[in-house]
Every structure is written in C-alpha cells, then in structure tokens.
TORMIBA-711314 format. One record per atom (N, C-alpha, C): residue number from 1; x, y, z; atom name. Coordinates in Angstrom, 1 decimal, always signed. Each point is the difference from the previous one (the first is absolute). Example, Ala and Ser with C-alpha at 12.3 -4.5 7.8 and 13.67 -1.06 7.14 Angstrom:
2
{nr: 1 u: +13.2 v: -5.7 w: +7.8 atom: N}
{nr: 1 u: -0.9 v: +1.2 w: +0.0 atom: CA}
{nr: 1 u: +0.9 v: +1.2 w: +0.0 atom: C}
{nr: 2 u: -0.4 v: +1.1 w: -0.7 atom: N}
{nr: 2 u: +0.9 v: +1.1 w: +0.0 atom: CA}
{nr: 2 u: -0.8 v: +1.1 w: +0.8 atom: C}
% end
This chain:
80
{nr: 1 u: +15.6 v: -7.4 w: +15.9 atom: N}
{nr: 1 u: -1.4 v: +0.1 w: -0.3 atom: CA}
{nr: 1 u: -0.4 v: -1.3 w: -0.7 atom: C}
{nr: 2 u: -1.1 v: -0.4 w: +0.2 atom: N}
{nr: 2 u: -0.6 v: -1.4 w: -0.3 atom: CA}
{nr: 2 u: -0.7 v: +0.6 w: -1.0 atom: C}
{nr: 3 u: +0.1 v: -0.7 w: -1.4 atom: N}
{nr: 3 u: -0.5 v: +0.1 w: -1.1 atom: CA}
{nr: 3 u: -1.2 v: -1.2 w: +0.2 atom: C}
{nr: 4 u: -1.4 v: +1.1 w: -0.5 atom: N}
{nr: 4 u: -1.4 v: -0.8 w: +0.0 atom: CA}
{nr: 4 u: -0.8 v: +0.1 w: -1.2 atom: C}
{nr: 5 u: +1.0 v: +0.5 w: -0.7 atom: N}
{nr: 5 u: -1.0 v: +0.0 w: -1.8 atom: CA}
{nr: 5 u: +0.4 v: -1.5 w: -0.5 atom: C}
{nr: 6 u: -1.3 v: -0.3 w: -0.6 atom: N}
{nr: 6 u: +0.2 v: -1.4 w: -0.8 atom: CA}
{nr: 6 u: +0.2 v: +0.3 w: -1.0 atom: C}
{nr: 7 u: +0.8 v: +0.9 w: -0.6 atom: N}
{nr: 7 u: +0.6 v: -0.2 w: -1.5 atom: CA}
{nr: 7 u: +1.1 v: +1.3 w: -0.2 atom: C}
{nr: 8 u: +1.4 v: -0.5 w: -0.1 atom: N}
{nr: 8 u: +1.0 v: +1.3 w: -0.2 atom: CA}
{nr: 8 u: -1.0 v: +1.2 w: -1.1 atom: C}
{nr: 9 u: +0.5 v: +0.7 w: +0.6 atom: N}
{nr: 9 u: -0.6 v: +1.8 w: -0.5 atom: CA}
{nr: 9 u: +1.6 v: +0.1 w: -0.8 atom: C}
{nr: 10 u: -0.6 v: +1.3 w: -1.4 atom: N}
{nr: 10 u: +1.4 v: +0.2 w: -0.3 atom: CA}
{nr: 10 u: -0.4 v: +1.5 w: -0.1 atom: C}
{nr: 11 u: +0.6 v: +0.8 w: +0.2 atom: N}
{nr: 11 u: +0.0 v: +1.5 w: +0.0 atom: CA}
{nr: 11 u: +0.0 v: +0.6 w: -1.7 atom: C}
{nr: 12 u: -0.9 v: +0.6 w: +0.3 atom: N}
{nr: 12 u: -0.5 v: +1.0 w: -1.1 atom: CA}
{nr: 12 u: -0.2 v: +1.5 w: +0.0 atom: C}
{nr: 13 u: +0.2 v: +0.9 w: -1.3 atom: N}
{nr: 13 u: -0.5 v: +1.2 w: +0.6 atom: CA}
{nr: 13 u: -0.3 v: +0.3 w: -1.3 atom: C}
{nr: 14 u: -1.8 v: -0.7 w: -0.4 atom: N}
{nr: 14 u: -0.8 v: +0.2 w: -0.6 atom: CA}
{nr: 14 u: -1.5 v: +1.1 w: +0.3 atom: C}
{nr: 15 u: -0.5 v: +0.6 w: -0.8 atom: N}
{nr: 15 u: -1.1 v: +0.9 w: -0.1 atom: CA}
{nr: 15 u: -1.3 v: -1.1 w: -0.1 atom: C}
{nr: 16 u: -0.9 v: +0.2 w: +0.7 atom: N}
{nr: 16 u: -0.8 v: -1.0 w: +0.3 atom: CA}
{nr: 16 u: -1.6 v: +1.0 w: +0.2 atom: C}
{nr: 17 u: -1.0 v: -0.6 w: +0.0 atom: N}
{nr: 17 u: -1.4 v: +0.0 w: +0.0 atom: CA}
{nr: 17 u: -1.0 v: -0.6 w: +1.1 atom: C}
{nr: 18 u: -0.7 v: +0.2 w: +1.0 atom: N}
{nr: 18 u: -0.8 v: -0.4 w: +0.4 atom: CA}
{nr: 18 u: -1.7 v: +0.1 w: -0.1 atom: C}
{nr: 19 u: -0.8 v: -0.9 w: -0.5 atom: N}
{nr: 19 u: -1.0 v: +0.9 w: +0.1 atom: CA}
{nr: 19 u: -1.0 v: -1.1 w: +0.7 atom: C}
{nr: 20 u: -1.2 v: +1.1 w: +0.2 atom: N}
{nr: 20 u: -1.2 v: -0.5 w: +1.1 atom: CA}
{nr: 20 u: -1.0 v: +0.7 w: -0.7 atom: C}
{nr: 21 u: -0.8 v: -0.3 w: +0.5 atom: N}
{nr: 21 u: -1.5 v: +0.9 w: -0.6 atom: CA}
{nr: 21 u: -0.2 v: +0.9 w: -0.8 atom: C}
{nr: 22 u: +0.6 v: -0.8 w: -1.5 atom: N}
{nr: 22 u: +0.2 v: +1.2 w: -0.7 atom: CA}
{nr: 22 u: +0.9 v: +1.2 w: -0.4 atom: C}
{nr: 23 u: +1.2 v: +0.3 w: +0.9 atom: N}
{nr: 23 u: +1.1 v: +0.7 w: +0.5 atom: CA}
{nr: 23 u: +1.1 v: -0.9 w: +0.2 atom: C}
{nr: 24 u: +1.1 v: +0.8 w: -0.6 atom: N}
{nr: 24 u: +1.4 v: -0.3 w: -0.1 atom: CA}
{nr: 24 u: +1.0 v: +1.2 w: +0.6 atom: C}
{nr: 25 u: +0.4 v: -0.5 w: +0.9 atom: N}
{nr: 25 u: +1.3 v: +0.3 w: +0.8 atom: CA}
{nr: 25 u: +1.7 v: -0.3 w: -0.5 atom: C}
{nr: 26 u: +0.6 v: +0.9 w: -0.4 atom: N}
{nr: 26 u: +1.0 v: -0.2 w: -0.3 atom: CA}
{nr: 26 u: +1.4 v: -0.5 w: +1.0 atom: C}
{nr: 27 u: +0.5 v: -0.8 w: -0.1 atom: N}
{nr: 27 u: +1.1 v: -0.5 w: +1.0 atom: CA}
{nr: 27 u: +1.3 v: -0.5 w: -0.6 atom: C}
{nr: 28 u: +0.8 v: -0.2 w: +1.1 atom: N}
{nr: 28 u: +1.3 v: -0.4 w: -0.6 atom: CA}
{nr: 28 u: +0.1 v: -1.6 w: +0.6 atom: C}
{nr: 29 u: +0.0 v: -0.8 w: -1.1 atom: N}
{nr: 29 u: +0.6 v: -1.4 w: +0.6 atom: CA}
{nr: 29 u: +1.6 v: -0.6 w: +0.4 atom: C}
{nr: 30 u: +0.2 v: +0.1 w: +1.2 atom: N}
{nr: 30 u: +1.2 v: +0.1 w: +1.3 atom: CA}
{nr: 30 u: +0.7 v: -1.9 w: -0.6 atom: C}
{nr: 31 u: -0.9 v: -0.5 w: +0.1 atom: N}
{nr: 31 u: +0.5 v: -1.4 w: -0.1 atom: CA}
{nr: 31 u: -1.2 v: -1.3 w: -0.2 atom: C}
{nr: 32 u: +0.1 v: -0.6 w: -0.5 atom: N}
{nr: 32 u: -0.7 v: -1.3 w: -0.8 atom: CA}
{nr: 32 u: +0.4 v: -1.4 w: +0.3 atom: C}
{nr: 33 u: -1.2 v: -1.0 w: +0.3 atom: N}
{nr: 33 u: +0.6 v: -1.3 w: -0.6 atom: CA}
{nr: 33 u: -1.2 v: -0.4 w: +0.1 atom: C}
{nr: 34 u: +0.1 v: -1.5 w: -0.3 atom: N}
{nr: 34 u: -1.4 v: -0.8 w: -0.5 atom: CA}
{nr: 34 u: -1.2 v: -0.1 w: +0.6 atom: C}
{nr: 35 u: +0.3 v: +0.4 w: +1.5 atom: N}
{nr: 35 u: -1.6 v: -0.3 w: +1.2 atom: CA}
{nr: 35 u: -0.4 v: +1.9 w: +0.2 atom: C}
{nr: 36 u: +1.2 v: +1.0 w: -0.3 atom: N}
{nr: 36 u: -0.5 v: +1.3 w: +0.5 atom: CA}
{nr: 36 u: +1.0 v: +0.8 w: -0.2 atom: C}
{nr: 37 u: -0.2 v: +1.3 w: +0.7 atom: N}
{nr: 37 u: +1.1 v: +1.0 w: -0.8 atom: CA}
{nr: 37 u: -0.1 v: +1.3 w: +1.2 atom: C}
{nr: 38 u: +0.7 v: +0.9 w: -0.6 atom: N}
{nr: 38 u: -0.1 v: +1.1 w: +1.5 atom: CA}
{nr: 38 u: -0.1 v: +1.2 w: -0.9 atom: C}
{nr: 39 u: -1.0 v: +1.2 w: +0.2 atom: N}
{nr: 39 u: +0.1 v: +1.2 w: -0.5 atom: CA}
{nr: 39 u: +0.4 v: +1.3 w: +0.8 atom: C}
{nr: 40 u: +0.6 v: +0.8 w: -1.0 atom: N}
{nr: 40 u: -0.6 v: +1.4 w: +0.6 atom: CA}
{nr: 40 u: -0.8 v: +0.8 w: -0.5 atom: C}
{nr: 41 u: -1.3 v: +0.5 w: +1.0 atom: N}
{nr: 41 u: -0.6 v: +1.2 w: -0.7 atom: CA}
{nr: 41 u: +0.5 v: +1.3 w: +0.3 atom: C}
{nr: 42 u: +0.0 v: +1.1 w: -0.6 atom: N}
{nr: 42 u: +0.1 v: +1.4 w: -0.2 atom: CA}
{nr: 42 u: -0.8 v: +0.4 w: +1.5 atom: C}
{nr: 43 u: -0.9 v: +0.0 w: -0.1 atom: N}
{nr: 43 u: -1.0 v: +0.4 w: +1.5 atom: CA}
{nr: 43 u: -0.9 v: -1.0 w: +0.4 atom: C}
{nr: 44 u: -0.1 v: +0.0 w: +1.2 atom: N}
{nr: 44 u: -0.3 v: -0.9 w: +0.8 atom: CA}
{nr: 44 u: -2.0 v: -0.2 w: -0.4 atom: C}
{nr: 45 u: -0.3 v: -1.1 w: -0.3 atom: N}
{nr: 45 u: -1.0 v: -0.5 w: -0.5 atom: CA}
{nr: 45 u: -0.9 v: -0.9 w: +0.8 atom: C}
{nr: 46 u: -0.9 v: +0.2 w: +0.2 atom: N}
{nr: 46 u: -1.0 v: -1.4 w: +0.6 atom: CA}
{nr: 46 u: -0.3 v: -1.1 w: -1.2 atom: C}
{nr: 47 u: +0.6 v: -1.0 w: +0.1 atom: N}
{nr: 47 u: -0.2 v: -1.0 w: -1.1 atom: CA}
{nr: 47 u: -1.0 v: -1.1 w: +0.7 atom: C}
{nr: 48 u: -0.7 v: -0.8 w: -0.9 atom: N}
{nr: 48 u: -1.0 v: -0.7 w: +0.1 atom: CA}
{nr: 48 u: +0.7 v: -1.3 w: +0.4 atom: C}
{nr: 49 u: -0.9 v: -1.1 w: +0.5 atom: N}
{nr: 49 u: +0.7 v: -1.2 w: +0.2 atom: CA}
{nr: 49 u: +0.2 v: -0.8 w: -1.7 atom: C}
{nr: 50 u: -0.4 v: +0.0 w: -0.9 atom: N}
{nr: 50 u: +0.8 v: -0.3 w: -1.3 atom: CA}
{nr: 50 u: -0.3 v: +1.3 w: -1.3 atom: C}
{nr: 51 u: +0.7 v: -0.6 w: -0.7 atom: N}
{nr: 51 u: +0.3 v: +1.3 w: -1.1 atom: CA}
{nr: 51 u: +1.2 v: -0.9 w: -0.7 atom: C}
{nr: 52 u: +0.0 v: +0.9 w: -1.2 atom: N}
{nr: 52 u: +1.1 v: -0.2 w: -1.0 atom: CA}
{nr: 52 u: +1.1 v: +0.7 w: +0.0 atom: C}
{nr: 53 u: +1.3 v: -0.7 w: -0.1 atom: N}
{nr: 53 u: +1.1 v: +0.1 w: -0.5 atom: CA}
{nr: 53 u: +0.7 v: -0.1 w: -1.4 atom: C}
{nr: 54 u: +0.1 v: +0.9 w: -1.1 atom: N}
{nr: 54 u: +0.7 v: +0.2 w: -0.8 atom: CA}
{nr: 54 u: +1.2 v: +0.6 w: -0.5 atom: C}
{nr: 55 u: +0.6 v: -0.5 w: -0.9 atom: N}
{nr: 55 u: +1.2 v: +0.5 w: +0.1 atom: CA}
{nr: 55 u: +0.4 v: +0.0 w: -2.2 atom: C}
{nr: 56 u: -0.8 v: +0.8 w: -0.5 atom: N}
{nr: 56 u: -0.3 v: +0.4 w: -0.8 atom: CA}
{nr: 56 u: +1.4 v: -0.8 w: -1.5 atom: C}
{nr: 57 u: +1.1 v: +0.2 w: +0.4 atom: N}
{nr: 57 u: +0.9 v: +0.3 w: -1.0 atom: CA}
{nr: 57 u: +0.8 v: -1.9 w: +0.0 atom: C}
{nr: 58 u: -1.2 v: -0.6 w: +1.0 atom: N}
{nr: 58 u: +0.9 v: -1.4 w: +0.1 atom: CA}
{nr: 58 u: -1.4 v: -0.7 w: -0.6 atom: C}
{nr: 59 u: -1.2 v: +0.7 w: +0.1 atom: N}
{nr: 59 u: -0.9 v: -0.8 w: -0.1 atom: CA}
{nr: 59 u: -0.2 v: -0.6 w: +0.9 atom: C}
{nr: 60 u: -0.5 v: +0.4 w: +1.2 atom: N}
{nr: 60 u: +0.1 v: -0.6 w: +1.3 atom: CA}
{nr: 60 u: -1.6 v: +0.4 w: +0.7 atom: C}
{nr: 61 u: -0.3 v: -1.0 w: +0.2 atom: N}
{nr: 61 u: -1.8 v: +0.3 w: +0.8 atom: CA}
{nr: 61 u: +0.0 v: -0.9 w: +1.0 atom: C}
{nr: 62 u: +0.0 v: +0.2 w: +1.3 atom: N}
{nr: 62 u: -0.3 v: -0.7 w: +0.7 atom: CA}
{nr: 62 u: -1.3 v: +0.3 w: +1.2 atom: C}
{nr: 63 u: -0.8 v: -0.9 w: +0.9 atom: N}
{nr: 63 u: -0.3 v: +0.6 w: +1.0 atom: CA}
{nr: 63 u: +0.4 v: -0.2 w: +1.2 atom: C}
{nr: 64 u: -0.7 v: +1.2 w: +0.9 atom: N}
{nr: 64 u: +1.2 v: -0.5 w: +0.8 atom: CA}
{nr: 64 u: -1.0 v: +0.4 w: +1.5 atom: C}
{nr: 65 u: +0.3 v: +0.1 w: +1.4 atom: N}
{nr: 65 u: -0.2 v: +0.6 w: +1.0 atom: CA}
{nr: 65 u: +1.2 v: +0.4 w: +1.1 atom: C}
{nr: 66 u: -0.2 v: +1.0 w: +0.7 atom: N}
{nr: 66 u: +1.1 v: +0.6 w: +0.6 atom: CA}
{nr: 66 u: +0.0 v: -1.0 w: +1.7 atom: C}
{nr: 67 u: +1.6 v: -0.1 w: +0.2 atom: N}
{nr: 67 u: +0.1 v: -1.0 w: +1.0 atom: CA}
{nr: 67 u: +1.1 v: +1.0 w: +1.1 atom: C}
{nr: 68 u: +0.3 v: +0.9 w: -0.5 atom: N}
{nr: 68 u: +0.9 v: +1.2 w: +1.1 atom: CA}
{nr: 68 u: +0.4 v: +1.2 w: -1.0 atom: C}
{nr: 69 u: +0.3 v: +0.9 w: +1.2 atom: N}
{nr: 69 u: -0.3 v: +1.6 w: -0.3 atom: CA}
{nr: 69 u: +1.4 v: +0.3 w: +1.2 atom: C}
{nr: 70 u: +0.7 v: +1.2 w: -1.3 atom: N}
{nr: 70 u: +1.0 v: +0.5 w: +1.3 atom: CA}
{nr: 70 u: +0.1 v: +1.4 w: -1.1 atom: C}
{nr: 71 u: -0.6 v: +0.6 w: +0.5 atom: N}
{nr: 71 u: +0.2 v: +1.5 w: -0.4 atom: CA}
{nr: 71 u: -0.9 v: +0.3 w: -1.5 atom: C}
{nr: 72 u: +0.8 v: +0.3 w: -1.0 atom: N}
{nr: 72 u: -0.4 v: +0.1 w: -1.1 atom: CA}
{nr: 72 u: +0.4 v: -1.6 w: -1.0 atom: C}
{nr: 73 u: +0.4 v: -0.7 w: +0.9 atom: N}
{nr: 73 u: +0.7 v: -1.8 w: -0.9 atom: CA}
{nr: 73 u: -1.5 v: -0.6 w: +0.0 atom: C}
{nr: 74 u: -0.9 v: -1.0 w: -0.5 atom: N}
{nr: 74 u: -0.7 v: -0.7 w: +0.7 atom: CA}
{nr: 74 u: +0.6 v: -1.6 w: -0.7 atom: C}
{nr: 75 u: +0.0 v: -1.1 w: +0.8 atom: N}
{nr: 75 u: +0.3 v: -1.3 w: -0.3 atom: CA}
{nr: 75 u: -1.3 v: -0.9 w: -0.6 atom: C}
{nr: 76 u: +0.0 v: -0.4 w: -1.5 atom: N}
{nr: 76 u: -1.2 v: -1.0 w: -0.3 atom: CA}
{nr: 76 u: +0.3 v: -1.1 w: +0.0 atom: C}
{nr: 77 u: -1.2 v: -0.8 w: +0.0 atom: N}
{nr: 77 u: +0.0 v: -1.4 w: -0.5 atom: CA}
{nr: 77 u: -0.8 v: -0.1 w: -1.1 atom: C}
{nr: 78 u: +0.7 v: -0.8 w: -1.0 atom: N}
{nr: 78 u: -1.0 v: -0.3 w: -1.2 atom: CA}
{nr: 78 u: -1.0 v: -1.0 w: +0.1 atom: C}
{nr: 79 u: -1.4 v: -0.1 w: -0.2 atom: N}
{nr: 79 u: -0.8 v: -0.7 w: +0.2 atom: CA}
{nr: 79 u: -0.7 v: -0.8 w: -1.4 atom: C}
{nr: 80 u: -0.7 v: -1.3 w: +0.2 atom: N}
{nr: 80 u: +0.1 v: -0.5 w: -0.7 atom: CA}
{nr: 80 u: -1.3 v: -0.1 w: -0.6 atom: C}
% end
C-alpha cells in the first residue's frame, strides 16, 4: 500500500471531543500527527464540513474538516 499522508501519524487511544454548533460529540482519537488524525465515533453522525477537535487532557484544540469515512472511523485534516 502506497502511503499518501504528508506527515507520519503515531497511534493513540485518547478520549477526544468534537464540537459544531454549539454541541459536542464524544469520540475516541485512533491516531494523530501534525496535518490530521483519524477518529472513532460511538454512532454514526452527520458531521459538518469543519468543526473542532479536542482532546481535553493534552490541551489540544484543533480545527479540522473530515476527508474519509469507513464505518464508525472518520479521517481529518487539520486546517489552518
């Protein structure tokens, strides 16, 4: 498999936050690195084209938009 991320991801299995309008979704963050990160949600969600990613206990806020979806995983990019 041809690796197409521009930045090594390093696996994590952190409790994470998403929120949009107001509303926060609980998730688990799968894996991280400097351009984006991969989650999983609990149940399958319609997410917006950007929103926030937090990860509470690192002090971590990022924004982000979703770039792939396989089941309950979704893949982001962090935006700038």
């Amino acid at each position: 498999m041809i690796e197409k991320r521009a930045a090594q991801r390093y696996r994590v299995f952190k409790g994470g936050t998403i929120t949009f309008e107001g509303s926060g979704i609980a998730c688990t963050v799968r894996n991280v690195s400097a351009s984006g990160a991969a989650i999983d949600l609990e149940n399958p969600v319609t997410l917006p084209q950007s929103f926030t990613l937090s990860i509470s206990r690192d002090n971590f806020v990022r924004n982000c938009r979703p770039v792939w979806r396989n089941d309950r995983r979704v893949g982001l990019a962090f935006v700038q």
